[in-house]
LUMLUM-771540 format. One record per residue (C-alpha): x negated, y negated, z; residue in one letter. Coordinates in Angstrom, 3 decimals. Layout:
<kegus>
       xx       yy       zz res
        X        Y        Z   A
...
</kegus>
This chain:
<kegus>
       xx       yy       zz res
 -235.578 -263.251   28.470   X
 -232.904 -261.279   26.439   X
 -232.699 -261.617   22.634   X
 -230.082 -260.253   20.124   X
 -229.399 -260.434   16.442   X
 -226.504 -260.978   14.495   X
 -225.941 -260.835   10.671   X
 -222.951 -262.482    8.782   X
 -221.655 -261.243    5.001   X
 -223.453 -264.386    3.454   X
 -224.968 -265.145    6.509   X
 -225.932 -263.642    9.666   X
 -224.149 -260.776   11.471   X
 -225.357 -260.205   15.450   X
 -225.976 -257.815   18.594   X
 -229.972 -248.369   55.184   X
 -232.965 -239.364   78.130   X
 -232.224 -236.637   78.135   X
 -234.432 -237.870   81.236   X
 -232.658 -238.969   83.243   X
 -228.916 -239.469   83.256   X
 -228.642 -243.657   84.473   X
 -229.387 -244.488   81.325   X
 -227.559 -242.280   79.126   X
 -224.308 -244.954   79.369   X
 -226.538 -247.415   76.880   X
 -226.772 -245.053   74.017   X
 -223.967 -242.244   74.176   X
 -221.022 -240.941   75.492   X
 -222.389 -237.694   77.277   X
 -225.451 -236.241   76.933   X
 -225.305 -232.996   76.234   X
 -226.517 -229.492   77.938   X
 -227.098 -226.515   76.781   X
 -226.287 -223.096   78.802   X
 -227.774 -220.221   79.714   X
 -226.550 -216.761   81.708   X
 -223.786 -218.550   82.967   X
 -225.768 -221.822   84.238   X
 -226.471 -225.328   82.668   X
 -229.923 -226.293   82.237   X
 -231.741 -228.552   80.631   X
 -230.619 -232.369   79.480   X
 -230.232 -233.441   75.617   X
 -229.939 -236.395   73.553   X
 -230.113 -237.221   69.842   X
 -230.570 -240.774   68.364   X
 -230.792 -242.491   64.511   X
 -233.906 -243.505   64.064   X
 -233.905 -245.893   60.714   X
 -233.567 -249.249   60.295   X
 -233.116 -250.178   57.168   X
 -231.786 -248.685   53.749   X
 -233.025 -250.503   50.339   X
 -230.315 -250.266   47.664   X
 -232.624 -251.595   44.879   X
 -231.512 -254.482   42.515   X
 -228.170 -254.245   40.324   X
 -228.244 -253.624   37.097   X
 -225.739 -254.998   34.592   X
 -225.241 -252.125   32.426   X
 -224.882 -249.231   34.576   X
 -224.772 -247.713   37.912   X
 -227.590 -247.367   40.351   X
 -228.520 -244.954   41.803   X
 -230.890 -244.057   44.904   X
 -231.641 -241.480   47.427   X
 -232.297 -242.009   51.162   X
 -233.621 -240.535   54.272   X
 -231.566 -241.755   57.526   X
 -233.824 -240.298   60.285   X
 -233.065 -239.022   63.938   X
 -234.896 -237.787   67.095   X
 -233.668 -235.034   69.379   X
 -235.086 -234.475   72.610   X
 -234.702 -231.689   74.926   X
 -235.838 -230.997   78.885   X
 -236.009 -227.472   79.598   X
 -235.201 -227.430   83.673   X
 -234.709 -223.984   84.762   X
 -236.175 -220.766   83.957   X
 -234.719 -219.307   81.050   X
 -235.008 -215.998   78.491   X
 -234.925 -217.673   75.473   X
 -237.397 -220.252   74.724   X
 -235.800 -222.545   72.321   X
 -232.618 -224.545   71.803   X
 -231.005 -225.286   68.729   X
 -229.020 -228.413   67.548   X
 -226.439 -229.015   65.101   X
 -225.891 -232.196   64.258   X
 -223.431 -234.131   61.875   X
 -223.515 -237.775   60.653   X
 -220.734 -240.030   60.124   X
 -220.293 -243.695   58.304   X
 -217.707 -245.494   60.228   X
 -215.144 -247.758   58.500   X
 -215.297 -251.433   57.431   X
 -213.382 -254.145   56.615   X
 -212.050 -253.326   53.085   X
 -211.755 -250.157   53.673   X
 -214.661 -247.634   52.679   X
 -213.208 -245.753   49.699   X
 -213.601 -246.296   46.557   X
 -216.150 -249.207   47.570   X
 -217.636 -250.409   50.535   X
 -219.252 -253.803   50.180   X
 -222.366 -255.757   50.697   X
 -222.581 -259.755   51.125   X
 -224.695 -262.357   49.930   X
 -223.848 -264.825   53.628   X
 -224.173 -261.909   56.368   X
 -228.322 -262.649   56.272   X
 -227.881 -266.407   56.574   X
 -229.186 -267.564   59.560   X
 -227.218 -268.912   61.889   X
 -228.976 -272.138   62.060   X
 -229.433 -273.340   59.069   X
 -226.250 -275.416   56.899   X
 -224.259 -274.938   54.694   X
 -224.165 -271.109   53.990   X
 -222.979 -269.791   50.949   X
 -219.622 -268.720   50.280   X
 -219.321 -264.896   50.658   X
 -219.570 -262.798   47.921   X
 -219.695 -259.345   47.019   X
 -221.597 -256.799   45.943   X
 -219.589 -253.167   45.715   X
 -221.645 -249.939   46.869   X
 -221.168 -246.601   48.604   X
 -223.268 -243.709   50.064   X
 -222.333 -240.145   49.494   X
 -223.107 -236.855   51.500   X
 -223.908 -234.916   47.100   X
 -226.073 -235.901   44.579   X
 -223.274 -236.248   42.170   X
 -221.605 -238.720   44.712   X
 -218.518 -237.353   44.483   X
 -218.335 -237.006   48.876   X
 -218.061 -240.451   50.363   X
 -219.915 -240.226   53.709   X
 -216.631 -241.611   55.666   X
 -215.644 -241.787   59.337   X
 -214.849 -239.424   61.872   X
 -211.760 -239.972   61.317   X
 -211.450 -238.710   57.560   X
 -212.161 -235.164   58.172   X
 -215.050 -233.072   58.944   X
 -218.205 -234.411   58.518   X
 -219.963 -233.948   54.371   X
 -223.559 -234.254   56.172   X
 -225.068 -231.789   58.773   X
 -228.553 -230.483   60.197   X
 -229.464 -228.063   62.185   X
 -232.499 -228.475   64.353   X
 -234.626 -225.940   66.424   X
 -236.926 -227.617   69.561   X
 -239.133 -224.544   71.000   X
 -239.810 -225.134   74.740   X
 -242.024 -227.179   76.479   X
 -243.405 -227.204   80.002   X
 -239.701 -227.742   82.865   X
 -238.802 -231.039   83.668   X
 -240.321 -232.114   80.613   X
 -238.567 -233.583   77.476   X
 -239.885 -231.834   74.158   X
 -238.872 -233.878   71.025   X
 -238.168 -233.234   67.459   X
 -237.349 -234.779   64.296   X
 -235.215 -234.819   61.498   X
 -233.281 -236.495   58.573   X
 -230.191 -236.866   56.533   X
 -230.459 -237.224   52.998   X
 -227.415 -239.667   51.740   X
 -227.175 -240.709   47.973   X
 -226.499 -244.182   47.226   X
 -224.795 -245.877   44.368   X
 -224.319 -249.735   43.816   X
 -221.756 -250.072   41.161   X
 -222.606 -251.415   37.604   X
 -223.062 -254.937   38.026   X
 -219.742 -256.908   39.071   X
 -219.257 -260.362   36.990   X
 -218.957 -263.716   38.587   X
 -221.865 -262.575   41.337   X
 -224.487 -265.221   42.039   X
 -227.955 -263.490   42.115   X
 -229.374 -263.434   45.456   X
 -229.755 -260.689   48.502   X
 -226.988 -259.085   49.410   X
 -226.579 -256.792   52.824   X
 -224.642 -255.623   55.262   X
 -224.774 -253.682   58.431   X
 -222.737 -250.926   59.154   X
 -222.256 -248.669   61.872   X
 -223.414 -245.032   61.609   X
 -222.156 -242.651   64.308   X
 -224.702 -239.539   64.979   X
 -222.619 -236.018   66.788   X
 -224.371 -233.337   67.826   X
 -224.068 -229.904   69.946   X
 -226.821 -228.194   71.320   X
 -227.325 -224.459   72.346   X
 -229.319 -222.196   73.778   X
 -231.402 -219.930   71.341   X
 -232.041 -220.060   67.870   X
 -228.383 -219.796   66.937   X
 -226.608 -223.509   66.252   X
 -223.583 -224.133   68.075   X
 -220.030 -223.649   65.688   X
 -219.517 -227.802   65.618   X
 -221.023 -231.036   66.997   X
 -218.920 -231.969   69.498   X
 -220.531 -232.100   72.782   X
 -221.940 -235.484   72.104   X
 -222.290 -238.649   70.359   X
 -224.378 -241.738   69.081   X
 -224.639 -244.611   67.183   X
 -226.836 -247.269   65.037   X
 -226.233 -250.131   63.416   X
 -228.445 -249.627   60.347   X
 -229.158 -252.501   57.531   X
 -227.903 -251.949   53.800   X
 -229.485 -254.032   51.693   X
 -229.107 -254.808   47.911   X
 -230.414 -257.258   45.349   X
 -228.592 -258.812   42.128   X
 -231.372 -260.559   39.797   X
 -230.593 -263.256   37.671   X
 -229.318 -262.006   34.293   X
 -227.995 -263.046   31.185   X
 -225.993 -260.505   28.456   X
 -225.407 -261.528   24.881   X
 -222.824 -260.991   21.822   X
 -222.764 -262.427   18.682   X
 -219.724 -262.311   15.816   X
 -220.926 -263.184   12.408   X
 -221.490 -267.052   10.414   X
 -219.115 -265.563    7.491   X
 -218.853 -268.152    4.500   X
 -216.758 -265.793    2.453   X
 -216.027 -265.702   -0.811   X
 -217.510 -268.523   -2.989   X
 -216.376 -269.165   -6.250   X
 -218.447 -270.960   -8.157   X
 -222.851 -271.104   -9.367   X
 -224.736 -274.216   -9.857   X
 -224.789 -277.710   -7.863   X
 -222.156 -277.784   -5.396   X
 -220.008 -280.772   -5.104   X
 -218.423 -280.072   -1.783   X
 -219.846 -278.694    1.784   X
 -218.980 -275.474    2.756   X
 -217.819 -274.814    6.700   X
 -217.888 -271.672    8.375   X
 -218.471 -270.610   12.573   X
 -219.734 -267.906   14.614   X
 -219.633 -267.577   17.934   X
 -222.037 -266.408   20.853   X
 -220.590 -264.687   24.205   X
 -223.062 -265.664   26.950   X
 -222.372 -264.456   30.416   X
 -225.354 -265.300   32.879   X
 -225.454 -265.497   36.760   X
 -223.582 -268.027   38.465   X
 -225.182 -270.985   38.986   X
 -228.221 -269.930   36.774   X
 -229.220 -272.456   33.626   X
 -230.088 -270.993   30.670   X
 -230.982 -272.474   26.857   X
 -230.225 -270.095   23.548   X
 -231.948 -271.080   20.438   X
 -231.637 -269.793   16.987   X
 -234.605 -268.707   15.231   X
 -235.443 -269.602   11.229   X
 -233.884 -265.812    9.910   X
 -235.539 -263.819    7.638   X
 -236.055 -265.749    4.688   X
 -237.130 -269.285    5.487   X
 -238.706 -271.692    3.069   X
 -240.513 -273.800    5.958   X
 -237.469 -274.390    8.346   X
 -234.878 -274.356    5.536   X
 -232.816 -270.812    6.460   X
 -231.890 -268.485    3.446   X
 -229.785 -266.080    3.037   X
 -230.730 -263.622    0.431   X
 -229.191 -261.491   -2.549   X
 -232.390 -259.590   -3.508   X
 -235.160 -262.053   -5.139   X
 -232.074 -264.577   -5.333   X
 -231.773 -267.068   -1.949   X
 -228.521 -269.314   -1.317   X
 -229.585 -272.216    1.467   X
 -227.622 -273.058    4.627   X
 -227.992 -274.751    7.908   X
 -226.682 -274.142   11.477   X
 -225.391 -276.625   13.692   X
 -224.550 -277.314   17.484   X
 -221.592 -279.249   17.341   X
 -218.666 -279.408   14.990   X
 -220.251 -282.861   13.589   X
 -222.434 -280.608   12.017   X
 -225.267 -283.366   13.161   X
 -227.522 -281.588   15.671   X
 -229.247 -278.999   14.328   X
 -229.664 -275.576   16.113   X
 -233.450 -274.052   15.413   X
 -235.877 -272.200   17.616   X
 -236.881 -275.401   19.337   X
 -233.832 -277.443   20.134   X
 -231.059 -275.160   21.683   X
 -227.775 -275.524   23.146   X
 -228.282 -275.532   27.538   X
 -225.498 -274.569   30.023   X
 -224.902 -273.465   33.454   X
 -223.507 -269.923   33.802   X
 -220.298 -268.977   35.644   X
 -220.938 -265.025   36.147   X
 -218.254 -264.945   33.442   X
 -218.310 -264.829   29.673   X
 -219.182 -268.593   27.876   X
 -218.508 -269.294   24.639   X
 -220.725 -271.198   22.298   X
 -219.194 -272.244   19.007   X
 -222.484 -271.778   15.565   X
 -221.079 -274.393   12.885   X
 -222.683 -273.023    9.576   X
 -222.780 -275.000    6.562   X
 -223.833 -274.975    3.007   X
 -224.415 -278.890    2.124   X
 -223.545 -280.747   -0.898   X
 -226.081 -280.113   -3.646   X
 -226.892 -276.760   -2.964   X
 -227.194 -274.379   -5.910   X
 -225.213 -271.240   -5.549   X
 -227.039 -268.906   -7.415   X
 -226.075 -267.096  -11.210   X
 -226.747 -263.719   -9.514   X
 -223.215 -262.298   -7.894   X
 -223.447 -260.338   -4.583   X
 -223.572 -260.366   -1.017   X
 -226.228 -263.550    0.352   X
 -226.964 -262.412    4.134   X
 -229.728 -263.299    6.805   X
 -230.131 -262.379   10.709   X
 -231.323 -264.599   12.769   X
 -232.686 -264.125   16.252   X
 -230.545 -265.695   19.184   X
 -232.465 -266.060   21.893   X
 -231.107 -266.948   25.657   X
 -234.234 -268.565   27.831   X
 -233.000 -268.444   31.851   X
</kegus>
């Protein structure tokens, strides 16, 4: 539930193998060797490991911001004799493109989890994010082909016993940011699942080869994201202005505020006004220090349906702004005060969704 205030003058004024070479073809382009006194020996591969990257939930105010660990595996079989007991990896991780682009934005969607047989799925929307290689996400992680690659490892697998694959693990951190909250976005789970492309180079020793071209692989790994159901409120002020005259009043006086609700699509939501802060049972007062100068608030411009802490004014919101029109009035027979000055209250607008 949100609440905000708002005051007038008079009134109220707001606020995501190396075994045996058959089955490399499923998983990369060429595994990789590393050499030795002028012979190859030894078979490696390296493989993303993680499934699934949580984004967190939007936040309509402001960024945010995670961190994430995409894992990999590297394996190594040591075949032939050798000097040096160890090999060493480098290994570099990409983000490849999607549709849209991947700079400034890439984006998640709120139909991509839908499953496929169930009706009517919900029209795509969505939800702008990116991951970058610094904490002060300033490096998109982009594809290979947008330069040299902002994220890189270097692993070291000491040998085990020949013709038998040693493994080791690793991970890439990667810095995520969903952009402060988009309007017009129903609230829902949003995801996506892009392709990450793993290259790597491995070398004899303790010494990681210059790049990590020798060899490559890839994994589809899930993004995921969730925008709650929200609702933001502004208020601008009930202002009677100047009034002109003390005792019994012989004509109404009209004024309006107005209230700027935005709340997620499709979500209803009820705002109520509360009593203010000088009520004499439910009559509202605004106040000029021990001196009080009645005055009601309405829903429509009839000025017949009262707005109070009980009966409020219900919509349906849009993921854009809505606004809701406060008819104040100061009914016939009221006694303006002797004492001259400013009469104000604040009363507490409430928005139940």
């Amino acid at each position: 539930m949100s609440v905000a205030r708002f005051m007038s003058r008079l009134l109220m004024r707001p606020k995501v193998s190396g075994a045996f070479l058959m089955v490399a073809c499923l998983w990369m382009s060429n595994p990789a060797s590393a050499q030795q006194g002028g012979q190859w020996w030894g078979g490696a591969s390296c493989n993303l490991s993680s499934n699934t990257l949580n984004l967190g939930t939007a936040d309509p105010h402001t960024h945010t911001d995670t961190t994430h660990d995409i894992n990999f595996l590297c394996s190594f079989s040591f075949a032939y004799p050798f000097e040096d007991d160890r090999v060493t990896f480098r290994l570099c991780l990409y983000m490849n493109d999607e549709a849209g682009g991947y700079s400034p934005w890439r984006h998640l969607d709120n139909a991509s989890w839908w499953p496929p047989h169930m009706p009517n799925p919900p029209t795509p929307e969505f939800l702008a994010y990116n991951l970058y290689a610094d904490g002060a996400r300033t490096h998109i992680l982009a594809p290979p082909a947008a330069g040299p690659a902002m994220v890189s490892q270097v692993l070291t697998i000491n040998r085990g016993f020949p013709y038998q694959p040693v493994s080791a693990s690793g991970s890439f951190s990667v810095h995520a940011r969903i952009s402060v909250f988009q309007p017009g976005l129903a609230a829902g789970n949003y995801e996506s699942s892009p392709n990450f492309m793993l290259r790597y180079s491995v070398a004899a020793g303790s010494v990681p080869p210059s790049d990590c071209e020798q060899s490559t692989s890839s994994r589809a790994i899930r993004i995921q994201a969730t925008v709650p159901d929200s609702c933001t409120l502004n208020a601008q002020a009930v202002d009677f202005g100047l009034i002109d005259q003390v005792g019994v009043i012989h004509s109404a006086l009209h004024a309006e505020g107005l209230l700027n609700v935005r709340c997620s699509a499709g979500r209803p939501y009820t705002v109520y006004l509360g009593d203010g802060n000088h009520p004499n049972g439910t009559q509202r007062n605004m106040a000029n220090g021990s001196s009080r100068l009645a005055y009601l608030l309405f829903q429509d411009s009839a000025r017949v349906l009262p707005w109070t802490d009980s009966s409020g004014v219900s919509r349906v919101g849009t993921g854009n702004e809505q606004n809701l029109v406060v008819y104040g009035q100061i009914p016939v027979g009221t006694t303006v005060p002797g004492q001259l000055g400013t009469y104000t209250d604040t009363v507490i607008v409430t928005v139940s969704y």
